[in-house]
Backbone as a chain_set.jsonl record, in Angstrom:
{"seq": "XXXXXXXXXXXXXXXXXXXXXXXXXXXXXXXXXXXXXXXXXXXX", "coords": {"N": [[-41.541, -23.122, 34.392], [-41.516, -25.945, 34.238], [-39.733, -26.326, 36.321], [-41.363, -25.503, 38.598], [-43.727, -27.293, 38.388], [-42.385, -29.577, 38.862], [-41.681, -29.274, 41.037], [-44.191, -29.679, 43.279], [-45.531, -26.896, 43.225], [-47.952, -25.532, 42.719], [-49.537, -23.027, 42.455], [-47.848, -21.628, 41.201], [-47.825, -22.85, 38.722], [-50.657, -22.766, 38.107], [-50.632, -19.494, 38.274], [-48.843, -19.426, 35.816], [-49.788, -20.712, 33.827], [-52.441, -19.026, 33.456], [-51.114, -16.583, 32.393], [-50.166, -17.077, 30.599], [-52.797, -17.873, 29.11], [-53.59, -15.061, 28.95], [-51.624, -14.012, 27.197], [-52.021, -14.987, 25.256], [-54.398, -14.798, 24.617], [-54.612, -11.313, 23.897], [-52.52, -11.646, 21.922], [-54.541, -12.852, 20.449], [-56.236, -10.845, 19.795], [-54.684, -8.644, 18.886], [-53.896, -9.777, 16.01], [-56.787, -10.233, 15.153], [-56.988, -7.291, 15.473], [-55.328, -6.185, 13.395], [-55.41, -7.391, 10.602], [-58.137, -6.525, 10.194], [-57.317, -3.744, 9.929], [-55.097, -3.929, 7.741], [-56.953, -5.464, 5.945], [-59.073, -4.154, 4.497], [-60.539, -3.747, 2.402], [-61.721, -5.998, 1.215], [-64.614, -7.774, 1.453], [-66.898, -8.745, 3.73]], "CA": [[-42.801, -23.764, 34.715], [-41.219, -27.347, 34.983], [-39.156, -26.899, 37.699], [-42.616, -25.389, 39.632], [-44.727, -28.837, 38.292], [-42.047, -30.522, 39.462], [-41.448, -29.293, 42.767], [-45.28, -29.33, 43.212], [-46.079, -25.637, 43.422], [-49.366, -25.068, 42.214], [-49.919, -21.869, 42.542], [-47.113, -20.909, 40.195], [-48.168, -23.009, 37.764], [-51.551, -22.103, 37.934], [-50.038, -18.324, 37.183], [-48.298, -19.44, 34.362], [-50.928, -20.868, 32.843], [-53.351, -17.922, 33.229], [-50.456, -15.625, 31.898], [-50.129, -18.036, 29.196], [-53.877, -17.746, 28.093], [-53.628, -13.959, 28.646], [-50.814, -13.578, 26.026], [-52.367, -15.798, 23.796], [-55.886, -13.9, 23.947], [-53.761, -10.139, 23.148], [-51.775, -11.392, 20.318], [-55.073, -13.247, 19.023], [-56.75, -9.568, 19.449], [-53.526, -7.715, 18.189], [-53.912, -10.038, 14.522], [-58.12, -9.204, 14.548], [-57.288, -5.731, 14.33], [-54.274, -5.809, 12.298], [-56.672, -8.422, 9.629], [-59.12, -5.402, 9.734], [-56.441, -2.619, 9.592], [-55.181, -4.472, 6.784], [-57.963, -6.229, 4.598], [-60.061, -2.934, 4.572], [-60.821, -4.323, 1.103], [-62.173, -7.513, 2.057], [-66.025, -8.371, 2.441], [-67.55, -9.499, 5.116]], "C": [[-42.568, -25.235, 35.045], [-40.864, -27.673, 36.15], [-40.409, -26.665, 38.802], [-43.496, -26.854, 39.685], [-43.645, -29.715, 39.055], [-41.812, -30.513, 41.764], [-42.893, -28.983, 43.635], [-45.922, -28.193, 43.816], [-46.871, -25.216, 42.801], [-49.892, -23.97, 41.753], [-49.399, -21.144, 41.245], [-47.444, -21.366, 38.823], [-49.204, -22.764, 37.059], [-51.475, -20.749, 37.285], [-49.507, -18.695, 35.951], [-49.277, -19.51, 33.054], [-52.073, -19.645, 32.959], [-52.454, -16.512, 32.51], [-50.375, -15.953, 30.678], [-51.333, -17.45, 28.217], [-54.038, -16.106, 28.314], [-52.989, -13.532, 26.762], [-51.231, -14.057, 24.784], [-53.918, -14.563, 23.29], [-55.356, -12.284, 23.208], [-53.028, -10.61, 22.143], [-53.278, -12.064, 19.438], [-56.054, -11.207, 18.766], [-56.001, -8.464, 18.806], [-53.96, -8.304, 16.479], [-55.76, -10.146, 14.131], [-58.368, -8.004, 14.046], [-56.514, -5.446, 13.366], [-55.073, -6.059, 10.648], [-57.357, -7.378, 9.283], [-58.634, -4.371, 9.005], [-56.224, -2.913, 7.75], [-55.715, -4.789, 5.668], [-58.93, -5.33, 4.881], [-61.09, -3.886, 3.222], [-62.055, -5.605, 0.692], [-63.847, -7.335, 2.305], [-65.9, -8.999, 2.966], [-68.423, -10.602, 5.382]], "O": [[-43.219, -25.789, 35.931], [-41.198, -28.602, 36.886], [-40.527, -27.439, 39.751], [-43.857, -27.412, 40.722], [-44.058, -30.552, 39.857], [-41.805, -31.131, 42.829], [-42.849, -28.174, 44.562], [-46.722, -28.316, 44.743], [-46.51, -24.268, 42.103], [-50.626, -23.911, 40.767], [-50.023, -20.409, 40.48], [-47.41, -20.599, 37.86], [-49.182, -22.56, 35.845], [-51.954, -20.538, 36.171], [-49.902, -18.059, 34.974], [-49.478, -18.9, 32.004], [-52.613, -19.64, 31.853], [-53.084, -15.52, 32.143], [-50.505, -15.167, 29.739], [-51.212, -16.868, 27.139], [-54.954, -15.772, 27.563], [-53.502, -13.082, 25.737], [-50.94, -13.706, 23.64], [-54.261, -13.922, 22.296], [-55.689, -12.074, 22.042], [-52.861, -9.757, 21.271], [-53.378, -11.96, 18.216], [-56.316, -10.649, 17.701], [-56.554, -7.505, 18.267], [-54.321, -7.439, 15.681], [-56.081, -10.14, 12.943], [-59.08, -7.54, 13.155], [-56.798, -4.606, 12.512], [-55.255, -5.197, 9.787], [-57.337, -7.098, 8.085], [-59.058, -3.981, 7.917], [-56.844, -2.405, 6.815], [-55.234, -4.548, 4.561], [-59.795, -5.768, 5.639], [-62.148, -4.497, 3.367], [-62.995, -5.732, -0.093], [-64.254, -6.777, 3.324], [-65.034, -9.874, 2.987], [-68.708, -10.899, 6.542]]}, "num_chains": 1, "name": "protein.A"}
């Protein structure tokens, strides 16, 4: 991703960053259900 900012390619960085906040949103939805899976126990 640096060498794209640096060699000002936009586009790619733009992808990165939207792949970025993909991966981030699936692992935060992977540890909601795990949390649930998990802390059955747990009120709400």
């Amino acid at each position: 991703m640096v060498e794209a900012q640096a060699k000002m390619q936009t586009e790619k960085v733009i992808a990165y960053m939207v792949i970025a906040g993909l991966i981030g949103f699936l692992i935060d939805t992977l540890m909601v259900l795990a949390e649930k899976f998990l802390l059955r126990w747990r009120a709400t």
